[in-house]
C-alpha positions as CSV (number, residue, x, y, z in Angstrom):
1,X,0.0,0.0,0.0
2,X,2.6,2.5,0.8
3,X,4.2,1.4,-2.7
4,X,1.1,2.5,-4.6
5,X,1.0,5.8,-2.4
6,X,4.5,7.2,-3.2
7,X,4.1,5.7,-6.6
8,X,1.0,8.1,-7.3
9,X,3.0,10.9,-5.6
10,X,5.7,10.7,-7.7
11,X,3.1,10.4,-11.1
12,X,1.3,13.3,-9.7
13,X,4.6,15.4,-8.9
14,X,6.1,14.4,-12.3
15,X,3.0,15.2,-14.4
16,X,2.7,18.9,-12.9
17,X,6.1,19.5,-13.4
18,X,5.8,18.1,-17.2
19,X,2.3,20.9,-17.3
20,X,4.6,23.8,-15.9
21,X,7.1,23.1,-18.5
22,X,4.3,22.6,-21.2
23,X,2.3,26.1,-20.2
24,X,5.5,28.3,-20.1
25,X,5.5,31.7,-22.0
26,X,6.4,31.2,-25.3
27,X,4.7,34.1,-27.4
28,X,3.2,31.7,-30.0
29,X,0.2,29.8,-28.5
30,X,-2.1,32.2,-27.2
31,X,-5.4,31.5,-24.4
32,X,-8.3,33.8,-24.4
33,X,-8.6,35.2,-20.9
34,X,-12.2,36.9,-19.7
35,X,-11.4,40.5,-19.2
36,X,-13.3,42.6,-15.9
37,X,-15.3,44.2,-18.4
38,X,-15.8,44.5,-22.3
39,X,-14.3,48.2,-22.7
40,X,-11.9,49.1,-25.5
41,X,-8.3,47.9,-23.8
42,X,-6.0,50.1,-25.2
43,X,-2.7,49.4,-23.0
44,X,-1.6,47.2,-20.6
45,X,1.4,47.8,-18.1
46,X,3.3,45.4,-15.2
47,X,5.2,47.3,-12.1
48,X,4.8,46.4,-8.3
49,X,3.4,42.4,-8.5
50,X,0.6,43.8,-10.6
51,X,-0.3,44.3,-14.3
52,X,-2.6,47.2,-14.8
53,X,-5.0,47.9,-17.8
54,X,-6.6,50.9,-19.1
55,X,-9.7,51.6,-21.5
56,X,-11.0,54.7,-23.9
57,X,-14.6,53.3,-22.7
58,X,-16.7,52.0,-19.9
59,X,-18.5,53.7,-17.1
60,X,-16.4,54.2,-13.8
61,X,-14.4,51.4,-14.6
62,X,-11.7,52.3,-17.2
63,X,-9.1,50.3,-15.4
64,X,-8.8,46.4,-14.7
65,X,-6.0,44.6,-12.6
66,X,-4.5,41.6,-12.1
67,X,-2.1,39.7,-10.0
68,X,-1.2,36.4,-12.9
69,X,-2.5,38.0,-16.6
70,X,-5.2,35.8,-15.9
71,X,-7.8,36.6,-13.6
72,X,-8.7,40.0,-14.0
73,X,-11.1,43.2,-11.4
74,X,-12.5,46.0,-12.6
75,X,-11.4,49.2,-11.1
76,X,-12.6,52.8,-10.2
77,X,-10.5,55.1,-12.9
78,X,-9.7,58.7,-11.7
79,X,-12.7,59.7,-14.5
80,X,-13.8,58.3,-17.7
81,X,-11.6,60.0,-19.9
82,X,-10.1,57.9,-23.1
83,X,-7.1,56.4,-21.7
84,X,-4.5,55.5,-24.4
85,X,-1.2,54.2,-22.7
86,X,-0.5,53.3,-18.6
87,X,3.2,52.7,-17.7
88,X,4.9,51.8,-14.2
89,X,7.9,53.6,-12.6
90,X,9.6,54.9,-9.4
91,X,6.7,53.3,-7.7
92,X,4.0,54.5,-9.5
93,X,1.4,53.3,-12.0
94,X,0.9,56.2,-14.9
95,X,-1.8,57.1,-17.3
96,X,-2.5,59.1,-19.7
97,X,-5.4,60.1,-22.3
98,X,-6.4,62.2,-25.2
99,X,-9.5,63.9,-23.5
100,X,-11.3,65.2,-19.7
101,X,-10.2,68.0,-17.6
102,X,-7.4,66.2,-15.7
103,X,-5.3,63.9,-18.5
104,X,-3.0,62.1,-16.4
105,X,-4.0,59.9,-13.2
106,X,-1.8,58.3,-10.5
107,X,-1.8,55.1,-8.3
108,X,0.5,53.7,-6.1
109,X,-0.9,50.2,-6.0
110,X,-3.0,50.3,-9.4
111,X,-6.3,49.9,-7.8
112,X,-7.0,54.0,-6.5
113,X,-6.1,56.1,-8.9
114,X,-6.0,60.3,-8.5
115,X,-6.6,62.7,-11.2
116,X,-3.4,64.9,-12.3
117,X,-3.3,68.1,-15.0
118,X,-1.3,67.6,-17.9
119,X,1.3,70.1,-19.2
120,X,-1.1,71.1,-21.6
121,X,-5.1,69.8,-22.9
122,X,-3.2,67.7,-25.9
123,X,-4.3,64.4,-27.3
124,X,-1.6,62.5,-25.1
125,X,-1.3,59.3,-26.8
126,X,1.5,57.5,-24.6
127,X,3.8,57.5,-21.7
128,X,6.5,55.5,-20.8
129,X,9.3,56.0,-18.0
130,X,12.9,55.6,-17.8
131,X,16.3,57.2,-17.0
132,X,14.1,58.9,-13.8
133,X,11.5,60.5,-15.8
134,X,8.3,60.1,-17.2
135,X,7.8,61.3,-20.9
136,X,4.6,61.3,-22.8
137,X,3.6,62.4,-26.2
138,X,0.3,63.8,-27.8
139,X,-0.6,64.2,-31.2
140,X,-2.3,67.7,-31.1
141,X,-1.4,71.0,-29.2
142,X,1.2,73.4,-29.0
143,X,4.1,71.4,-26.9
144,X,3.4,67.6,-28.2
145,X,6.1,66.4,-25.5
146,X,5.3,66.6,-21.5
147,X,7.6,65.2,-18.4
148,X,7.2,64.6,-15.0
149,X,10.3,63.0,-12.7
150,X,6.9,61.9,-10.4
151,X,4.5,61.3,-12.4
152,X,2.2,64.0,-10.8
153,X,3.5,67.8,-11.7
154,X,4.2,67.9,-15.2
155,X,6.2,70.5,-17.2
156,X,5.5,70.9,-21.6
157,X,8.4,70.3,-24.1
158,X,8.8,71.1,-27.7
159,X,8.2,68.3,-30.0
160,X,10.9,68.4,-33.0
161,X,7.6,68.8,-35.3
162,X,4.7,69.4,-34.8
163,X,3.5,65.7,-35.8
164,X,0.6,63.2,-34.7
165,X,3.2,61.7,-32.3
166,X,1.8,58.3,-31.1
167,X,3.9,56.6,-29.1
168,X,7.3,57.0,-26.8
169,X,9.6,54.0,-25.6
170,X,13.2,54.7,-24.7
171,X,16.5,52.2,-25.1
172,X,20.1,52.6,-25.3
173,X,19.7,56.1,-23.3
174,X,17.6,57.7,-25.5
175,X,13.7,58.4,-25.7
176,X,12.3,57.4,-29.5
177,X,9.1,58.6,-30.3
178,X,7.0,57.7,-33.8
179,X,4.4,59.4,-35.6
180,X,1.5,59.0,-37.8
181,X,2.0,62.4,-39.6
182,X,5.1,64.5,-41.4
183,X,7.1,64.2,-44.5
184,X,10.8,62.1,-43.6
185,X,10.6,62.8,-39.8
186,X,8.2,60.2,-38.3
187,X,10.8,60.0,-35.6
188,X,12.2,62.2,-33.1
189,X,15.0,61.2,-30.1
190,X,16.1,62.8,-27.4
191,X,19.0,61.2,-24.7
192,X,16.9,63.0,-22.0
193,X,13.3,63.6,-23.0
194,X,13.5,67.3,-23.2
195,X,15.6,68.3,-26.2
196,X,14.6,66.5,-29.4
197,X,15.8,65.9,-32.9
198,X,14.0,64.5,-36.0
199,X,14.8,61.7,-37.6
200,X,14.0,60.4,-41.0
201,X,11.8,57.6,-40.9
202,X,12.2,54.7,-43.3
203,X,8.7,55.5,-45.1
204,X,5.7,57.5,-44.4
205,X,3.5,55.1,-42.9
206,X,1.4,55.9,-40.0
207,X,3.8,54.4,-37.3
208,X,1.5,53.6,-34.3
209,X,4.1,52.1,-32.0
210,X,7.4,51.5,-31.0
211,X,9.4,49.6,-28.3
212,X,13.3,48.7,-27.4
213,X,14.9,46.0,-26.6
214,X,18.4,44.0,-27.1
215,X,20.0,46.7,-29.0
216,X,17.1,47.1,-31.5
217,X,14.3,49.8,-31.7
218,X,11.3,48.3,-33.7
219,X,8.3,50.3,-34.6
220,X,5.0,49.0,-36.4
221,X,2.4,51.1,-38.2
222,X,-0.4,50.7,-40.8
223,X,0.1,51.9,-44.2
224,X,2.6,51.4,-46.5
225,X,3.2,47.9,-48.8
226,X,5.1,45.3,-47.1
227,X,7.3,47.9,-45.2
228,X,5.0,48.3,-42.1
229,X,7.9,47.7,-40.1
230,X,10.8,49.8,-39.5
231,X,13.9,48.9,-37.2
232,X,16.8,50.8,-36.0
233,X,20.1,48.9,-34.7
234,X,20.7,44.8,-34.4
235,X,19.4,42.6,-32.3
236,X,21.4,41.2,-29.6
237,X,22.0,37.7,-31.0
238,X,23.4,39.4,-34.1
239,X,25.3,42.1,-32.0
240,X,27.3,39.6,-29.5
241,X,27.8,37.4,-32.8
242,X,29.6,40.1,-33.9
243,X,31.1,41.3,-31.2
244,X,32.7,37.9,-30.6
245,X,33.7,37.5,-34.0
246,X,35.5,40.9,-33.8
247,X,37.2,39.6,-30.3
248,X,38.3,36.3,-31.3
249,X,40.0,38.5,-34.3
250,X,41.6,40.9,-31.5
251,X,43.0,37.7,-30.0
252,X,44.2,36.0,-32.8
253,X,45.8,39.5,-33.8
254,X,47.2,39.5,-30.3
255,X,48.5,36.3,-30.4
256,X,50.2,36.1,-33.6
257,X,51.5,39.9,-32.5
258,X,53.0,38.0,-29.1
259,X,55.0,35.2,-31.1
260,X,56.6,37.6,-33.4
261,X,57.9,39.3,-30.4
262,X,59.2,35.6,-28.9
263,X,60.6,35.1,-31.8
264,X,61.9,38.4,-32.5
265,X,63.6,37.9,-28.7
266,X,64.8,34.7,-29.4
267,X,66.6,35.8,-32.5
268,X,68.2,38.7,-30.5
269,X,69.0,35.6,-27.9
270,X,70.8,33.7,-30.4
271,X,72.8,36.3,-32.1
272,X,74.2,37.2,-28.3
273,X,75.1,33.9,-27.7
274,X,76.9,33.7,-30.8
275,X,78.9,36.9,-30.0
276,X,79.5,36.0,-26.8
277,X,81.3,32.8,-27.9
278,X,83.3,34.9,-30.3
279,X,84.9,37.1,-28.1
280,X,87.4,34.6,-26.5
281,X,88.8,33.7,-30.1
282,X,89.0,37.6,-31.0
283,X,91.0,37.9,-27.6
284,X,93.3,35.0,-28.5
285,X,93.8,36.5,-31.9
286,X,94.7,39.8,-30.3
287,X,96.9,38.3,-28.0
288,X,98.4,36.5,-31.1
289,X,98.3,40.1,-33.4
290,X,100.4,41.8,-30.2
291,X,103.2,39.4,-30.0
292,X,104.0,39.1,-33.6
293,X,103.8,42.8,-33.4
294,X,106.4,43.0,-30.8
295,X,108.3,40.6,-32.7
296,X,108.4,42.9,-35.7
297,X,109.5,46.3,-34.0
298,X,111.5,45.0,-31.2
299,X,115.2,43.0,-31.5
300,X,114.8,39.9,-28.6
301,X,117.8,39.4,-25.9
302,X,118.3,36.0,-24.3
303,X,119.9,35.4,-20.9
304,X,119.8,31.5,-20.2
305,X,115.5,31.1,-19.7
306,X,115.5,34.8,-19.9
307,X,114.2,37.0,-22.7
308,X,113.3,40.5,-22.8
309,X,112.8,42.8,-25.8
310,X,114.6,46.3,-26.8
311,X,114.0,48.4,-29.4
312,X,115.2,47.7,-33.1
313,X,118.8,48.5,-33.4
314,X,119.6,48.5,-29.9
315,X,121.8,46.8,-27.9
316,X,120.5,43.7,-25.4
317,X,121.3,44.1,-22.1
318,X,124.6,43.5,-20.1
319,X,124.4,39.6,-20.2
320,X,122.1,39.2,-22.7
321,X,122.6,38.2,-26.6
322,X,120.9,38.6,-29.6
323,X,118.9,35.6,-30.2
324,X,119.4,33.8,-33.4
């Protein structure tokens, strides 16, 4: 009996293990979940344990919540305004929306919200934070770009144009935001969502949205024949491919650089050496040069074993002879 127990224990422990594996996040198969209420969902945010929803419709109830993705409430928004993007940061869940007296709301826990005035009455059309600071942009109004390092006082910025910007998202240390209007400059950075530049984007199409991630910015939009797509950098696969191509060629560079020293070294080594064993035969050979030169300049005396040496022409010594 306490076989078939730990038996069906072990089947029961292996088989939700083998689900887990199964249900894990892949991006391709997709489960309809029942949302808190059937409003127009227009963005969907995660910060603080919690993801956080927001709707352009609905009565009192323009925001849902949920703890898994799964099981969603409906909750109280600041007003029924038409909430286009929600974002998370420094503590703090963020909305935003094109319409109402108050276009921004707060929460610190995504459940009670609090109504905020925008820079401006603009048609703000998304919000995202990073780098300490919240940046949003609108397409209408006079100053299309707002920011707020809390999320609650907000101060207006000047758009590079004075496009239908739709959406913000920031990588790389710089905010990117894409339009649906303009002639070559869908696209505007700025490295600190104040000052911006235009860019040219890679077609005219209304580009609705963009994100960052892995060294690429991708933006999608409608319009446009097969090119509703638009990127800016490499993806990270592609860039550490790269950059370990370009490495491994450092190192082979530096290897090849450090036996042509050795050898350069060794060379040097061996040419020493054989100098070194030259010198003794160069010192014999002087040796032998300065005798025969004393031999040729000088007339030698011998006394018995003795010798000694005067000068051409001169006499040897008392006691000594001229040697034959």
């Amino acid at each position: 009996m306490l076989k078939k127990i730990s038996y069906l224990l072990i089947s029961t422990l292996v088989f939700q293990v083998s689900t887990i594996g199964i249900a894990k996040a892949d991006g391709i198969n997709w489960t309809s979940r029942t949302s808190a209420a059937d409003n127009s969902w227009y963005s969907v945010t995660y910060g603080n344990g919690l993801f956080v929803a927001v709707s352009i419709s609905g009565t009192g109830n323009r925001v849902m919540t949920s703890p898994d993705g799964i099981t969603w409430t409906s909750r109280t928004s600041a007003a029924d305004n038409n909430w286009y993007s929600v974002t998370y940061g420094n503590g703090l869940f963020v909305a935003v929306s094109g319409n109402g007296t108050n276009r921004v709301m707060t929460s610190t826990d995504g459940i009670n919200w609090t109504s905020r005035s925008a820079a401006e009455a603009n048609q703000w059309n998304s919000v995202t934070f990073a780098n300490g600071l919240f940046v949003a942009v609108a397409s209408s109004g006079t100053n299309r770009v707002m920011t707020s390092p809390d999320g609650i006082t907000w101060t207006a910025q000047s758009a590079a144009q004075s496009n239908e910007w739709y959406s913000v998202g920031y990588g790389n240390g710089l905010f990117v935001a894409v339009s649906i209007s303009g002639t070559g400059n869908r696209v505007m950075t700025s490295p600190d969502g104040i000052t911006w530049t235009s860019r040219t984007s890679a077609a005219d199409n209304s580009w609705y949205s963009v994100t960052y991630q892995d060294g690429i910015f991708i933006a999608v939009g409608s319009g446009g024949t097969g090119n509703r797509v638009m990127t800016s950098g490499e993806f990270g696969p592609a860039v550490r491919a790269a950059e370990a191509a370009r490495v491994a060629a450092a190192e082979a560079a530096r290897v090849a650089a450090a036996n042509a020293e050795a050898a350069r070294k060794a060379k040097e080594q061996q040419e020493l050496r054989e100098i070194l064993a030259i010198i003794p035969k160069i010192g014999e050979l002087t040796l032998g040069l300065g005798e025969t030169t004393k031999i040729l300049t000088s007339t030698k005396c011998v006394k018995g074993k003795s010798t000694k040496f005067v000068k051409k022409g001169a006499k040897c010594p008392k006691g000594f002879a001229r040697a034959k």
